[in-house]
N, C-alpha and C positions, 0 to 999 in steps of 0.2 A: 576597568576590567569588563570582556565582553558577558552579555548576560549568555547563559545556555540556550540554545534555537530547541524547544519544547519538540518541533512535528520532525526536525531535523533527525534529533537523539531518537524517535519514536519511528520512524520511519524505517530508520536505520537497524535499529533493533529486528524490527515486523521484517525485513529483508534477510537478516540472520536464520529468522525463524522458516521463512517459505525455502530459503536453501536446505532446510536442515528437512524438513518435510518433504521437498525436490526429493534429494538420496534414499530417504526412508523409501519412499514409494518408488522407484525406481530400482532400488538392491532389494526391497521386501519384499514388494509387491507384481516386481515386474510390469509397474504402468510408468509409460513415458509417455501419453501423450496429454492427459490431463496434467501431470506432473509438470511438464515443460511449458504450461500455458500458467502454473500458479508460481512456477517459477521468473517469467518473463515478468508480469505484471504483476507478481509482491515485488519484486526488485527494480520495477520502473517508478513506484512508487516515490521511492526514495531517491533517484537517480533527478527525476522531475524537480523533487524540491530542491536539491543541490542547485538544478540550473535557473530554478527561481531566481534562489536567494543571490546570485551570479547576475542577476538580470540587469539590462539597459537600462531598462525604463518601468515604469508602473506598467504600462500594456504588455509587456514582454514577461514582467513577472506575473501578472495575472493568468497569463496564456500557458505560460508551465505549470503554474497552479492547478488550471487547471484539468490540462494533460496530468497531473497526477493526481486528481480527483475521481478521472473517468480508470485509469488507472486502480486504484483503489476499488472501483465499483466492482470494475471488472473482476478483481482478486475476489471479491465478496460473493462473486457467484459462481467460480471457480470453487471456494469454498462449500458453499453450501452445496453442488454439482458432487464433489466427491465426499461429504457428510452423507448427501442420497444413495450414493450406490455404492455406498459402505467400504468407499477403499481408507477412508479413515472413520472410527468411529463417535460417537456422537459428544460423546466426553473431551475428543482429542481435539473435536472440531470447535467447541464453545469456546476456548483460551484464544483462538487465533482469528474465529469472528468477532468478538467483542472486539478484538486489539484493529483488526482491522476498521471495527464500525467507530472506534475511538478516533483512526485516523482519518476518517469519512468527516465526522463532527469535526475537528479540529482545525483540516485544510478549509472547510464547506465555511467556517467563521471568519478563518483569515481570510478569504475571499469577501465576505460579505464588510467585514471591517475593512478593507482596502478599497474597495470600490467607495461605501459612503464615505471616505476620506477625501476620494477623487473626483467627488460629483458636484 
């Protein structure tokens, strides 16, 4: 039986969550453009590891890795960008940076285990 992919189900999850926060601020708030930037890159997040785990080769899965490392970064200051200027507040923002900074750690180890595997 296959085991569960941990950043796969977690990624996927965090992708839910930035579409759902996309609408929010978009119907509530009437902002699209930070909106459309935390929605591209929470959702490449995930998209990345998909094509990881799809990979050719160890180079080719390290290289999506990670593209959705930088990805994730990106989301994290996306985040913390509209915690600043209060289109969501601060409460709302701590659930979805942690979740993000958990997938930061997460990918940032599978990378570092895969490399000294391959060196």
């Amino acid at each position: 039986m296959k085991k569960d992919n941990i950043v796969q189900i977690k990624s996927y999850e965090f992708a839910l969550l930035c579409i759902k926060l996309f609408q929010n601020l978009s119907k509530n708030k009437n902002e699209y453009i930070l909106s459309k930037q935390i929605l591209r890159s929470g959702t490449s997040i995930g998209a990345n590891i998909e094509e990881a785990i799809g990979g050719q080769s160890t180079k080719d899965f390290l290289h999506k890795l990670s593209i959705s490392y930088k990805e994730a970064r990106e989301t994290h200051y996306w985040l913390r960008l509209l915690r600043d200027s209060a289109y969501i507040s601060k409460e709302e923002s701590i659930m979805l940076i942690e979740k993000c900074e958990e997938l930061l750690r997460i990918i940032g180890s599978i990378q570092k285990t895969t490399k000294a595997r391959n060196s």
